[in-house]
N, C-alpha and C positions, 0 to 999 in steps of 0.2 A: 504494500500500500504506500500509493508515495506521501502523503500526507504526514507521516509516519515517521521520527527520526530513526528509531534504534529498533532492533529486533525483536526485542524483549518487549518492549511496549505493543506490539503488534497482539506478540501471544498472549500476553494480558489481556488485552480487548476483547481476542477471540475464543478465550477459556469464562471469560466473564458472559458473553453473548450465550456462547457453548452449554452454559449453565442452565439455559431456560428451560432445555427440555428437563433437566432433573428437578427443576423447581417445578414445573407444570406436574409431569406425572406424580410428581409427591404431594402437592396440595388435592389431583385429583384423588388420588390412592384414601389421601388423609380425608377429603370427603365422602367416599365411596362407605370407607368404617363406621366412622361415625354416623351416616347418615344411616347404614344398615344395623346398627345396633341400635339406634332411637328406632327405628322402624319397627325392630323386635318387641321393644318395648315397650311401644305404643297403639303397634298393630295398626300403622299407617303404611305399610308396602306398598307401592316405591320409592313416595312422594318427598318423604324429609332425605332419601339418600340421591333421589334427584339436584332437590335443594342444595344437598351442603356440595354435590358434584359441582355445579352451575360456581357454588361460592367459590370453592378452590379454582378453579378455570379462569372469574374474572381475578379474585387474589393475584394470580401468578403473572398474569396480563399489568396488572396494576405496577407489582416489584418488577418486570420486565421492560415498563414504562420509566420506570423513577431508574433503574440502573443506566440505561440508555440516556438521559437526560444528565445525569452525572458524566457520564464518559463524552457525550459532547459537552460538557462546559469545561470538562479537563482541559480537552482540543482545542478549546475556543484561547483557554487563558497561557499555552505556550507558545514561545514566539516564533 
């Protein structure tokens, strides 16, 4: 990336970005549980493990916004 002084700083960016699928599938995974054991509990099948899906989905979208917005204002502030 020409943008880009040093090497290192590259891989950084791209293991940071690289994260987001570990970040997604574990908010979903994290909703999938918990939504299917309030389900158990309450004898709402499917609906609250829908829900708490839906929540981890945008969560992860959310930290995949705010990490992205840091790493351009990094860009922005070296000269």
């Amino acid at each position: 990336m020409s943008f880009l002084k040093n090497e290192g700083e590259t891989y950084r960016i791209v293991g940071v970005i690289g994260s987001f699928g570990f970040t997604t599938a574990g908010a979903i995974a994290g909703g999938y549980f918990i939504g299917t054991y309030l389900d158990k509990k309450l004898n709402t099948y499917p609906w609250l493990m829908l829900v708490f899906m839906m929540l981890g989905i945008v969560a992860s979208f959310i930290e995949f916004f705010k990490v992205v917005k840091k790493l351009l204002g990094e860009q922005k502030k070296k000269p």
